[in-house]
C-alpha positions as CSV (number, residue, x, y, z in Angstrom):
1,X,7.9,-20.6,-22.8
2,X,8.1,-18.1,-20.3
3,X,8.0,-15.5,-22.7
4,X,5.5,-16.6,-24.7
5,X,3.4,-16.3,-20.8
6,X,4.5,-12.9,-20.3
7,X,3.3,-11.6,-23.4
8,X,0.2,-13.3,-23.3
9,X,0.0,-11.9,-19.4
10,X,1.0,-8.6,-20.8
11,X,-1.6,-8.8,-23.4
12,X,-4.3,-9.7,-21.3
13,X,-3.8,-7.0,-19.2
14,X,-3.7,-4.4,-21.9
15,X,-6.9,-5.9,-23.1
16,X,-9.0,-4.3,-20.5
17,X,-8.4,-0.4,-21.3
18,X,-11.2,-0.2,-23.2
19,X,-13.2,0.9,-20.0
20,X,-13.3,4.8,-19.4
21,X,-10.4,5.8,-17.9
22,X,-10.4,6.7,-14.5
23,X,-10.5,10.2,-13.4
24,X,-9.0,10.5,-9.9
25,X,-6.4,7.8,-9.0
26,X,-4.6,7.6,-5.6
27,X,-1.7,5.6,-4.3
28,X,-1.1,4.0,-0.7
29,X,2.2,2.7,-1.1
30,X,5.4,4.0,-2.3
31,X,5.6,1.5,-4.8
32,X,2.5,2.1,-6.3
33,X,3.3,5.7,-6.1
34,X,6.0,5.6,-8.4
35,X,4.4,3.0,-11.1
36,X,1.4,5.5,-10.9
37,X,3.9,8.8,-11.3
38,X,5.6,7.2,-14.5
39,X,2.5,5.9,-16.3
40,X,-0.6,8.4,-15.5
41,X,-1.5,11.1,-17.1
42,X,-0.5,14.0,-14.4
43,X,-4.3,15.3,-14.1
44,X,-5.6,11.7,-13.3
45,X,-3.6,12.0,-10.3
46,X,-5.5,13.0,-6.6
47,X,-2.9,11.8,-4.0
48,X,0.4,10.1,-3.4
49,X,1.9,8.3,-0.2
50,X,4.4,11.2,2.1
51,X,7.0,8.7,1.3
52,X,6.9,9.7,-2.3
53,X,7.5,13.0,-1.2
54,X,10.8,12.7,0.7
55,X,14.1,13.1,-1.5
56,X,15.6,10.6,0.5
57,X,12.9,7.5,-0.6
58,X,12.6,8.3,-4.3
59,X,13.8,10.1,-7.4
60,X,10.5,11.1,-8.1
61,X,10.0,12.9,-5.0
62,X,9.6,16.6,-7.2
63,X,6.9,14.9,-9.7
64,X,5.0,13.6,-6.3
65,X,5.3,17.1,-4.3
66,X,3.0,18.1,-6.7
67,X,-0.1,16.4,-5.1
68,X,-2.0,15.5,-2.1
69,X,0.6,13.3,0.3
70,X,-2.0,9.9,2.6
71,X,-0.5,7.8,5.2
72,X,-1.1,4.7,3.0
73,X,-4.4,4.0,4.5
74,X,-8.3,4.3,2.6
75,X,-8.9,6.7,5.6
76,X,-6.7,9.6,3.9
77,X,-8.0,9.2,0.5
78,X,-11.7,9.1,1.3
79,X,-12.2,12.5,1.4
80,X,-11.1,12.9,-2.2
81,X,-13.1,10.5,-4.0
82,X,-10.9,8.1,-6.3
83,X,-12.5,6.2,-8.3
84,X,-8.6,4.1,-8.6
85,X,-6.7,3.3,-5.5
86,X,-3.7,1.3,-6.3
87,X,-2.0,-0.5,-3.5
88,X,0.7,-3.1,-2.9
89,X,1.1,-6.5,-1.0
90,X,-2.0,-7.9,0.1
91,X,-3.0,-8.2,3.8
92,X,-6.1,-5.5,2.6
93,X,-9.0,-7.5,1.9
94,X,-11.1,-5.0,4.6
95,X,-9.8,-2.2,3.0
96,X,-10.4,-3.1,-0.3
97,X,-14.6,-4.1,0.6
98,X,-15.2,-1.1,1.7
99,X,-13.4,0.6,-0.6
100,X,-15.9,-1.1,-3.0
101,X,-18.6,0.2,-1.2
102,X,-17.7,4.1,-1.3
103,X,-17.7,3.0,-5.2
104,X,-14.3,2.7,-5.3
105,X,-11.7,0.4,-7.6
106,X,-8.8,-1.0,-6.3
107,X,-6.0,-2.8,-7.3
108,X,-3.6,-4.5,-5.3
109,X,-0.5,-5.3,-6.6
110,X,1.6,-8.8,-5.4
111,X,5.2,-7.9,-4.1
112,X,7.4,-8.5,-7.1
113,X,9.6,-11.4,-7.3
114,X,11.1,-11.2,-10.5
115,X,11.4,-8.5,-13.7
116,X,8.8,-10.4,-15.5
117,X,7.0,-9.8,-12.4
118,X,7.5,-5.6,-12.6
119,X,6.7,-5.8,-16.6
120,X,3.4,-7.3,-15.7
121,X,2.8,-4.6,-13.3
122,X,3.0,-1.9,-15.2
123,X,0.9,-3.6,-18.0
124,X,-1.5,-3.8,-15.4
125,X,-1.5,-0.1,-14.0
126,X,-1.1,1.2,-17.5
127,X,-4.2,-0.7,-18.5
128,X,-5.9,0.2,-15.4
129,X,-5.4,4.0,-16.4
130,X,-5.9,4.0,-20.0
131,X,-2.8,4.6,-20.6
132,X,-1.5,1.7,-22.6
133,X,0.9,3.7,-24.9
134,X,2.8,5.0,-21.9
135,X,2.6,0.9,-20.5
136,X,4.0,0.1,-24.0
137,X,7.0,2.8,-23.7
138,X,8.6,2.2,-20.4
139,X,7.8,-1.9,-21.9
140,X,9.8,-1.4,-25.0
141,X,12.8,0.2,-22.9
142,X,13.1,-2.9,-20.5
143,X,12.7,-5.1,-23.8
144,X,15.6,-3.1,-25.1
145,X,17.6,-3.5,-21.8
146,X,17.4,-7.3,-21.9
147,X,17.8,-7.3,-25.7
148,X,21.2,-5.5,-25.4
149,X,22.8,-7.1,-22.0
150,X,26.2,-7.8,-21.6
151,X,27.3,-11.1,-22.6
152,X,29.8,-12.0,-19.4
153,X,28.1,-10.3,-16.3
154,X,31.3,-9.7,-13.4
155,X,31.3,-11.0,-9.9
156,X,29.7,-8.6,-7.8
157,X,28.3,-8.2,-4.6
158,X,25.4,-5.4,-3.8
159,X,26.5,-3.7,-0.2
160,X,23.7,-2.1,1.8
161,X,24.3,-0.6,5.8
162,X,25.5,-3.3,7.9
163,X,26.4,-6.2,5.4
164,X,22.6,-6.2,3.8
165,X,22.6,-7.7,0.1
166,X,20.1,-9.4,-2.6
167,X,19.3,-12.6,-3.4
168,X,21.6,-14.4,-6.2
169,X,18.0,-15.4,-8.2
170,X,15.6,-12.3,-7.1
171,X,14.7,-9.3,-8.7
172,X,17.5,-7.0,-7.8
173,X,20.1,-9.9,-9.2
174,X,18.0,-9.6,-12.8
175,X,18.0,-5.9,-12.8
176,X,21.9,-6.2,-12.2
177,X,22.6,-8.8,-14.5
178,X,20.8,-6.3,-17.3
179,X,24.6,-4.1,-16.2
180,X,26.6,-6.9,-16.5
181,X,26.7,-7.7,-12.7
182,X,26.2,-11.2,-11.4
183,X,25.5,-11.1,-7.6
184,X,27.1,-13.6,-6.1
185,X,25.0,-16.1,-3.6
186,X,25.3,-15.4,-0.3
187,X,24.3,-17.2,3.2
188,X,21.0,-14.7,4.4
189,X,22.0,-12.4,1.5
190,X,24.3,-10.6,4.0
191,X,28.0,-10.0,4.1
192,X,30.6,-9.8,6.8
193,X,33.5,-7.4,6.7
194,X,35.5,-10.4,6.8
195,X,34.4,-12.1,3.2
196,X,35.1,-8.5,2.0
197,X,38.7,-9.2,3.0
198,X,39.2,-12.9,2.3
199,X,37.3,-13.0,-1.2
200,X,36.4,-9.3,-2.2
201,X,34.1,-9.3,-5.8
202,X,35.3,-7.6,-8.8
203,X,32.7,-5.1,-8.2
204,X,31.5,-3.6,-5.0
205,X,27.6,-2.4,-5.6
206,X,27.3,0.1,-2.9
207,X,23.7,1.7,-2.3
208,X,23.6,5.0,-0.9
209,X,20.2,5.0,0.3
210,X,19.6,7.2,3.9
211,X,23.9,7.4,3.3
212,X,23.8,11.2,5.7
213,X,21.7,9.1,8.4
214,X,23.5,8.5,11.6
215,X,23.0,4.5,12.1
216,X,24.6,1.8,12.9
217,X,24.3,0.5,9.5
218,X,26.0,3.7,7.9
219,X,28.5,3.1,10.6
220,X,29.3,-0.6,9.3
221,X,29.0,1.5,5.8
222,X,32.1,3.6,6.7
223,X,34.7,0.8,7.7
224,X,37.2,0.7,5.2
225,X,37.0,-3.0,4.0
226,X,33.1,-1.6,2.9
227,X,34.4,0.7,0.6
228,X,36.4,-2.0,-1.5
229,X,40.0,-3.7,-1.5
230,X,42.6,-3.1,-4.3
231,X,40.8,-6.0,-5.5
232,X,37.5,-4.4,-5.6
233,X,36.3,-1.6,-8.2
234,X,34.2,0.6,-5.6
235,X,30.9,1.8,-7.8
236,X,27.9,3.4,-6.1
237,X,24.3,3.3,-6.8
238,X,21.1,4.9,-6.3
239,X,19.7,3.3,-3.2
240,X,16.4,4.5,-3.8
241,X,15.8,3.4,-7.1
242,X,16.2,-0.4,-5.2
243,X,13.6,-0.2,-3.1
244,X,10.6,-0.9,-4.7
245,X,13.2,-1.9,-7.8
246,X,10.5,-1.0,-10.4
247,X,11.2,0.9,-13.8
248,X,12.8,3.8,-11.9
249,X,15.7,1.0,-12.4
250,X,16.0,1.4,-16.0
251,X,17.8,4.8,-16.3
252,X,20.2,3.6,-13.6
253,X,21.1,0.1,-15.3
254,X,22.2,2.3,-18.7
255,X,24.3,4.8,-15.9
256,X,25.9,1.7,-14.2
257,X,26.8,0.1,-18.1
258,X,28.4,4.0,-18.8
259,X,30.2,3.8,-15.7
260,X,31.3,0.2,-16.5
261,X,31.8,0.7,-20.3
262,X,29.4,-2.1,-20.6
């Protein structure tokens, strides 16, 4: 059942490229910013958040240098005339009237809660741009992820600066599972030094976003109980690519099953 509303969502969206495609496109959010980098055809592009353009936030920080960096505010972007602002999370029902007034589309995105929830995404975007056949790629290489998923996932627990993890049922626990990693449930999605100890995971998911920033959270990062037990395989991932946890994902789920031999 819920396949069958996916692809009906999917196909819905997809439905409505038949309108011109738009001509000048801008992001104000980083997540936006990369769903807009991936799908759009590079001369529809006008601007992109600075976030997009730090190394540290994305891996498509080189693709985004290429244009116009906004503060994630209409403000920025005026000046250069979209005709597409894509946007993410609500809260911008101001922004998003007057952007209608300066003749101006926009589209703001709900904060994903599952991977059914990025596929419709980038249906949408891809739609939104005319770009339906690039939509239909990155599409068919999730499909293939799913299709082709390790049978037993492993016991693992995804370790961010100071004990930060994911939820058991959210979005980063389906990307994982697509690896063969089960994240286990957690109180707060946190962990203590302590359960690293007492009941370490079979894998240890360490993100190494901001990993050179002096913090307290890198400090936590560096105790030795964080970097896993003789009962704890130690394997680090992309940081960045969790963030937003969009399609950037799906090039580092087939590195993670190499790594794995999954």
């Amino acid at each position: 059942m819920r396949a069958f509303v996916l692809a009906s969502a999917i196909s819905l969206a997809f439905s409505g490229a038949a309108a011109a495609a738009p001509r000048r496109v801008a992001s104000l959010n980083l997540c936006t910013d990369e769903l807009l980098l991936m799908l759009a055809d590079p001369r529809q592009i006008v601007s992109v958040t600075h976030l997009a353009q730090q190394q540290a936030e994305t891996p498509l920080w080189r693709e985004a240098r290429r244009y116009r960096k906004n503060d994630g505010s209409l403000l920025s972007v005026a000046v250069l005339k979209p005709d597409l602002v894509l946007t993410m999370g609500g809260g911008v029902r101001d922004r998003i009237g007057i952007a209608g007034k300066l003749g101006m589309r926009t589209i703001d995105l709900p904060f994903p809660q599952k991977l059914t929830d990025i596929e419709t995404s980038v249906a949408q975007v891809a739609a939104a741009l005319g770009r339906t056949e690039a939509g239909k790629r990155v599409l068919a290489r999730i499909g293939a992820l799913r299709r082709s998923a390790p049978e037993q996932a492993r016991d693992t627990i995804w370790l961010g600066g100071g004990g930060r993890s994911v939820a058991a049922a959210g979005l980063a626990a389906d990307w994982m599972r697509l690896a063969g990693l089960r994240q286990r449930p957690l109180k707060g999605d946190r962990v203590t030094l302590e359960q690293l100890l007492v009941s370490p995971p079979s894998i240890l998911l360490r993100s190494d976003y901001r990993s050179g920033q002096y913090s307290g959270e890198q400090r936590w990062l560096s105790h030795p109980l964080a970097k896993g037990t003789p009962r704890s395989r130690n394997v680090a991932t992309d940081g960045r690519r969790w963030t937003c946890m969009g399609p950037t994902l799906i090039d580092e789920v087939m590195r993670l099953r190499r790594e794995l031999g999954r």
